[in-house]
N, C-alpha and C positions, 0 to 999 in steps of 0.2 A: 620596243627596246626590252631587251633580257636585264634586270636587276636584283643582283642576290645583296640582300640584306642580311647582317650578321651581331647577331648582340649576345653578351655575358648575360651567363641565367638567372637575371637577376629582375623582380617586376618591375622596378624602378628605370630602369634600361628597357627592359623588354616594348612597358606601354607609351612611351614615344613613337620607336621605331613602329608599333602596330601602327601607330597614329599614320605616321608617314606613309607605311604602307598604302592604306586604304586612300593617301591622296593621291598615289602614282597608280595605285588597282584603278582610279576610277578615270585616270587618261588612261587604259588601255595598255600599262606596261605591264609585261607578265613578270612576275615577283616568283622568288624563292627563299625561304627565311634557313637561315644554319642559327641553332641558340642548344640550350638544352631541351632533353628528351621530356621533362615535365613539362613541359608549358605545349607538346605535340599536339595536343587540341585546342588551342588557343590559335596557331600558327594555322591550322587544316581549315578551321571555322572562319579564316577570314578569306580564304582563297586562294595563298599563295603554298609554293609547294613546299615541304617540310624536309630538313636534311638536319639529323643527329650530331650534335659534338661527338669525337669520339672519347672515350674514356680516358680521362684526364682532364677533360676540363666538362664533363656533363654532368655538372652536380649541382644543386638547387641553393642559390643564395639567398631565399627568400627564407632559409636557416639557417645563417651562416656557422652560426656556431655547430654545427653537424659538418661542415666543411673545413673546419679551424676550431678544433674543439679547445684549444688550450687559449683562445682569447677569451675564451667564459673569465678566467681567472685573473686578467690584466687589465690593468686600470687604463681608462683611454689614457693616450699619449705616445709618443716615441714609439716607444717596444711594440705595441699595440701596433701602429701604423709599419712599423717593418713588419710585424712577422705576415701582418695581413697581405700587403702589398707582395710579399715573398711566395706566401702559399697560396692566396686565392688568384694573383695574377702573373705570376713570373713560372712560378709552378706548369702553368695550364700552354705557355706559350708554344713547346712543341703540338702537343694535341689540337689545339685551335688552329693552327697551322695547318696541322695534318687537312681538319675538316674543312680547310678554306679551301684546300687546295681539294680534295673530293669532291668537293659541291660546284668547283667551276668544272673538272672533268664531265659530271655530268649535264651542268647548266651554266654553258659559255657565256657569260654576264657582260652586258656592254660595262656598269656601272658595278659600283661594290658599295654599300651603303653602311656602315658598323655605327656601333657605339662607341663610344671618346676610352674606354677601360677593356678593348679586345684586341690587349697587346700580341694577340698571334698572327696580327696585319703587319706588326712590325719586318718582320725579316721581308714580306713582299714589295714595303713602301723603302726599306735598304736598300734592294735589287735593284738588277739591273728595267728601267720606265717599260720600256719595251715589250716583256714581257707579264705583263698583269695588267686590268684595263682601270680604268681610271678609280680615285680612290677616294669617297668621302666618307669622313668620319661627324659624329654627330656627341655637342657636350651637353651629358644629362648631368652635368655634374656643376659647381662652378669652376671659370675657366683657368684652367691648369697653365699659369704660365708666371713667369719671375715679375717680382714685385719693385717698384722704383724705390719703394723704402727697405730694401734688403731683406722684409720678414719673410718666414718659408709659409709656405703652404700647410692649410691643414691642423693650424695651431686657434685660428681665431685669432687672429691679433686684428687690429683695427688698425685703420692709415697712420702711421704715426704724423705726428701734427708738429711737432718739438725736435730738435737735434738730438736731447737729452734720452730721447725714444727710439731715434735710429740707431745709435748706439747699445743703448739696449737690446733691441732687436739684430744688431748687428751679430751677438754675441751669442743670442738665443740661435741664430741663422748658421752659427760655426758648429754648435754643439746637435743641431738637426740634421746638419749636412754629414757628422761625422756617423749620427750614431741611425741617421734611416738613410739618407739618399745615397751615403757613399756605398755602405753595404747591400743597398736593394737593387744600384748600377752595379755592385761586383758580380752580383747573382744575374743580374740583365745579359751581362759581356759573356757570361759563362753560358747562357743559354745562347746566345744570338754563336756562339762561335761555333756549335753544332752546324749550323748554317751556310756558315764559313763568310759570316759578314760581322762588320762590328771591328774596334767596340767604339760605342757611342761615348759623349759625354756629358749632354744634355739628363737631366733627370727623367724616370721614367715616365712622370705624366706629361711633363711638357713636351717629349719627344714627337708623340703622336699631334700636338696641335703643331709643330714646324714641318713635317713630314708628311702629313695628310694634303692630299691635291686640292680639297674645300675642306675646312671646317666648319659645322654651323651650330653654332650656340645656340641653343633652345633657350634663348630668355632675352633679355634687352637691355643698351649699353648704361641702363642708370642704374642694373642692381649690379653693375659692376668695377670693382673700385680702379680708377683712372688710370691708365699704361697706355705704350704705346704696345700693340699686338702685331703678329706674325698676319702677312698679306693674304694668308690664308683664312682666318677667322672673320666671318660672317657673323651678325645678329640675325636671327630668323624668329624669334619668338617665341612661344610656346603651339607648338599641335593643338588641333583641337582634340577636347575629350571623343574616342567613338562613344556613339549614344545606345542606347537600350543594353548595357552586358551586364545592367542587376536594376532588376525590379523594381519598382517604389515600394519602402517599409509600411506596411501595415497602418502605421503611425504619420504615413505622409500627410494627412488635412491636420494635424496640429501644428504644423508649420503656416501657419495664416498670417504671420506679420503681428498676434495678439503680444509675443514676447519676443526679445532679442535672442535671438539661435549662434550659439558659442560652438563652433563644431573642434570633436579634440580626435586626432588621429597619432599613431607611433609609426604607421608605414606599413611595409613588407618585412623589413629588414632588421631593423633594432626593437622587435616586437616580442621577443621571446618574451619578456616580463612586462606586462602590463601594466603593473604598480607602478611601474615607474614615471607614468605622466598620464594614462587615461583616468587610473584610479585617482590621484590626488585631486585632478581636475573636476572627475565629478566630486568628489568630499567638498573642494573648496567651494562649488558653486553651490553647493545645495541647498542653501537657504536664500538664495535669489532670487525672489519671488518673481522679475520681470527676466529672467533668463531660463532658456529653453535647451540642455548641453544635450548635443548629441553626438555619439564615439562609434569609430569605428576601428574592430578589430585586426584591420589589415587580414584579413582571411580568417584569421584565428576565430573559435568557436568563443560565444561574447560570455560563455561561462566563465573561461579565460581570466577576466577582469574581476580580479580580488577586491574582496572589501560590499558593502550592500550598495545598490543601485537606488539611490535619492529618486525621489516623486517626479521631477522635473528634469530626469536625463531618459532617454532613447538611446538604447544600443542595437547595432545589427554587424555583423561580419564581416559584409562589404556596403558599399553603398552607390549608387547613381549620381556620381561629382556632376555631372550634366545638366540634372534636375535640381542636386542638392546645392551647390555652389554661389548661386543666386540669392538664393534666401539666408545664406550665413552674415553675419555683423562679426565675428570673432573667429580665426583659427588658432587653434593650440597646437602645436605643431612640434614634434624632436628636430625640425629642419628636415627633410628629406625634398630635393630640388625639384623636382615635378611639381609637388603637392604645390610647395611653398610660390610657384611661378602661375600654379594653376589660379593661385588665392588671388593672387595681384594682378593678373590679368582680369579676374572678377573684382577687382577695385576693393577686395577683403586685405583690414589689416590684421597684424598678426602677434600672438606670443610666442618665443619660443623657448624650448628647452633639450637640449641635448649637444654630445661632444664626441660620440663615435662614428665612425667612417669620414664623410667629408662636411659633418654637420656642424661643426664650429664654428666652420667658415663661412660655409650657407647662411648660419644664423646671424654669424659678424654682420654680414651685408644688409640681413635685416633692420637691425639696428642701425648700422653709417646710412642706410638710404631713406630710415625714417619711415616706414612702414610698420613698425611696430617694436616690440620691445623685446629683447634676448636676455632669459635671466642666466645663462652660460654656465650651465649645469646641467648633468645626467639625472640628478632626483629634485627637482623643487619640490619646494613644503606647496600644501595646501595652502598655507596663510602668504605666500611669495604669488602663487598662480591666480589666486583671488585678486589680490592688488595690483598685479600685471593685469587683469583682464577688465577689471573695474576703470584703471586709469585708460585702457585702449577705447574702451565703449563708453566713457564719458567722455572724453576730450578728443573735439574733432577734427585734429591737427590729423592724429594715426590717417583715420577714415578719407583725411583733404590728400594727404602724402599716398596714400594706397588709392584712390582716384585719378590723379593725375600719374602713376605709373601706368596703370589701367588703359589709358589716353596713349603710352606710349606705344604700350602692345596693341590695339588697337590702331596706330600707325603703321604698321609691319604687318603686310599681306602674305602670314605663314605661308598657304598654299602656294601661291606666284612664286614667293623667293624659295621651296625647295625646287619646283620643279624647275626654277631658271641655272639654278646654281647646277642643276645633276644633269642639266639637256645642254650645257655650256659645255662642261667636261665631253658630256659623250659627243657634242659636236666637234670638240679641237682632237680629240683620238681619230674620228674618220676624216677628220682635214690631213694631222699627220702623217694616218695610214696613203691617204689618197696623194700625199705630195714624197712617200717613200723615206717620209724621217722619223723621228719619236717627239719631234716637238716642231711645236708650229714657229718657231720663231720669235717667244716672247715667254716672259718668264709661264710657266702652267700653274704657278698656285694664284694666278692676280685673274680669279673669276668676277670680272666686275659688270 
């Protein structure tokens, strides 16, 4: 089977889909990745065949501020989340379009595989079924869809519990819808009309989870807070990490279990400034005689991290989660969803801190699912990340809660469930082909 997989250049998106990748490379389906032109040795080196964004949407989010250079200056919130949602993915929708539709010319794909934010699937998943083959999208994010207590997305609110809170929320929900969903749907309708489809009215993220033929959440139904969801969304878990694509640190045998290992990452993505949760982390921990901090730079070079590097921290640039993940008792974490799925799936509980992109929300979940603690801020003090990481690693509620989530990833046989979910689809396409219709006869998002 032909499968061209397609993800936003972004590493957080990117290393899922690799993940997937290499479970369908290894039944023998031949793969073709469409993302950005950076990461073209990433995509070659796994064996699938490479095809360019074109210009307009090939640009590296693992800077984004070199992509949206005026959000350096805006405080998360509202303004912040339109202008991003406008420029890094409304913006890109003709061009990634463009590139979807080049890369099936050359590589007729029984299957189309994206991530959950490459709204240039849109106008295909508009069109007329017939024409494009079948169409799964994949949520590296949390999952994008309307809340039973009215709050929006993207804010970090927490379930509300009280009438007193729906209300509130109700209100916060009027003033979010005016001043990002409405305006980043005007911007949506005005792109899709080039098309000559549209306009929608669903909001932009949620579009793709009602639209998409599977969806498949990359995580599991207890980090996510309670709804009913579109027949389309799947739990599938988290991928496995690929193993060997960074070294073990120099420093690896002092990982022995002699001291508890706090590991503090900021990601790809919300990494520009360091100080902002590696450095305080090492400051807060560094007179902790039985703790062992070790940070990684999300690629960035570990000079990067301002401020002096304490006797009992280890830094390296990137690091081996495969090797490394097992011996962690503590992640520090800005929320970025991979990392934070990856922890729990290793039964690690968690601190977190951060509010940009879609990490408020990430973080909320942390916190309502009891896996660890969210201080719901962009700069914690050192004397905030000490006493979060002090209360995680003494008391063994965190560690019991982030165990038995552990247990449930651990029930969800990732491998099995991508390949049933993508051999499902491509089976009911050659049934319909084969019976001369576009649908088999039952509803096509109900892959069960």
């Amino acid at each position: 089977m032909k499968i061209l997989i397609a993800s936003t250049p972004a590493t957080g998106h990117l290393n899922p889909l690799l993940a997937i990748t290499r479970i369908l490379a290894e039944e023998d389906h031949e793969i073709a990745f469409l993302t950005g032109t950076v990461f073209r040795a990433r995509i070659e080196a796994s064996g699938a065949r490479f095809f360019p964004l074109p210009t307009g949407a090939d640009f590296d989010l693992r800077d984004i501020l070199s992509v949206v250079p005026e959000l350096k200056t805006i405080p998360p919130g509202p303004e912040w989340l339109r202008i991003a949602c406008e420029r890094i993915f409304v913006d890109a929708i003709p061009a990634q379009n463009q590139g979807l539709r080049e890369a099936l010319r050359h590589f007729p794909a029984d299957v189309i595989v994206g991530d959950d934010m490459l709204f240039g699937i849109l106008p295909m998943l508009l069109g007329p079924r017939e024409m494009r083959p079948p169409i799964v999208l994949c949520g590296t994010s949390f999952l994008h869809w309307g809340r039973d207590d009215g709050a929006p997305n993207f804010l970090g609110l927490p379930p509300a519990t009280t009438e007193e809170q729906r209300q509130q929320y109700a209100v916060i929900a009027g003033e979010y819808d005016a001043n990002v969903d409405q305006p980043v749907l005007r911007s949506l309708n005005k792109a899709l009309k080039h098309f000559g489809l549209g306009p929608v009215s669903l909001p932009l993220f949620h579009s793709v989870v009602e639209l998409a033929d599977a969806y498949m959440q990359l995580s599991v139904p207890s980090f996510e807070f309670p709804r009913a969801f579109p027949s389309t969304v799947h739990f599938v878990g988290t991928p496995p990490i690929i193993p060997g694509q960074v070294p073990l640190p120099p420093w690896a045998h002092e990982l022995d279990g002699s001291r508890k290992v706090v590991l503090v990452t900021q990601g790809t993505v919300a990494n520009h400034d360091l100080g902002l949760l590696v450095a305080p982390t090492l400051a807060a921990l560094a007179n902790e005689p039985d703790v062992l901090v070790v940070a990684t730079a999300g690629g960035r070079p570990v000079e990067a991290v301002p401020g002096p590097v304490p006797s009992n921290a280890r830094l390296a640039s990137y690091l081996p989660f495969e090797w490394l993940l097992p011996r962690v008792d503590v992640l520090v974490t800005n929320g970025g969803y991979g990392s934070v799925n990856q922890a729990m799936s290793s039964g690690i509980p968690l601190v977190t801190a951060g509010m940009t992109e879609d990490k408020a929300d990430v973080n909320a979940r942390v916190a309502w699912s009891g896996v660890g603690i969210n201080l719901a801020t962009n700069e914690p003090t050192p004397e905030a990340l000490r006493d979060a990481v002090r209360t995680v690693l003494d008391r063994p509620a965190y560690r019991m809660r982030a165990t038995r989530m552990a247990d449930e990833f651990a029930g969800i046989d990732t491998r099995s469930e991508v390949l049933r979910i993508i051999s499902r689809l491509a089976d009911d396409r050659r049934a319909s082909r084969r019976a001369g219709t576009t649908e088999t006869g039952r509803d096509r998002r109900a892959v069960r």
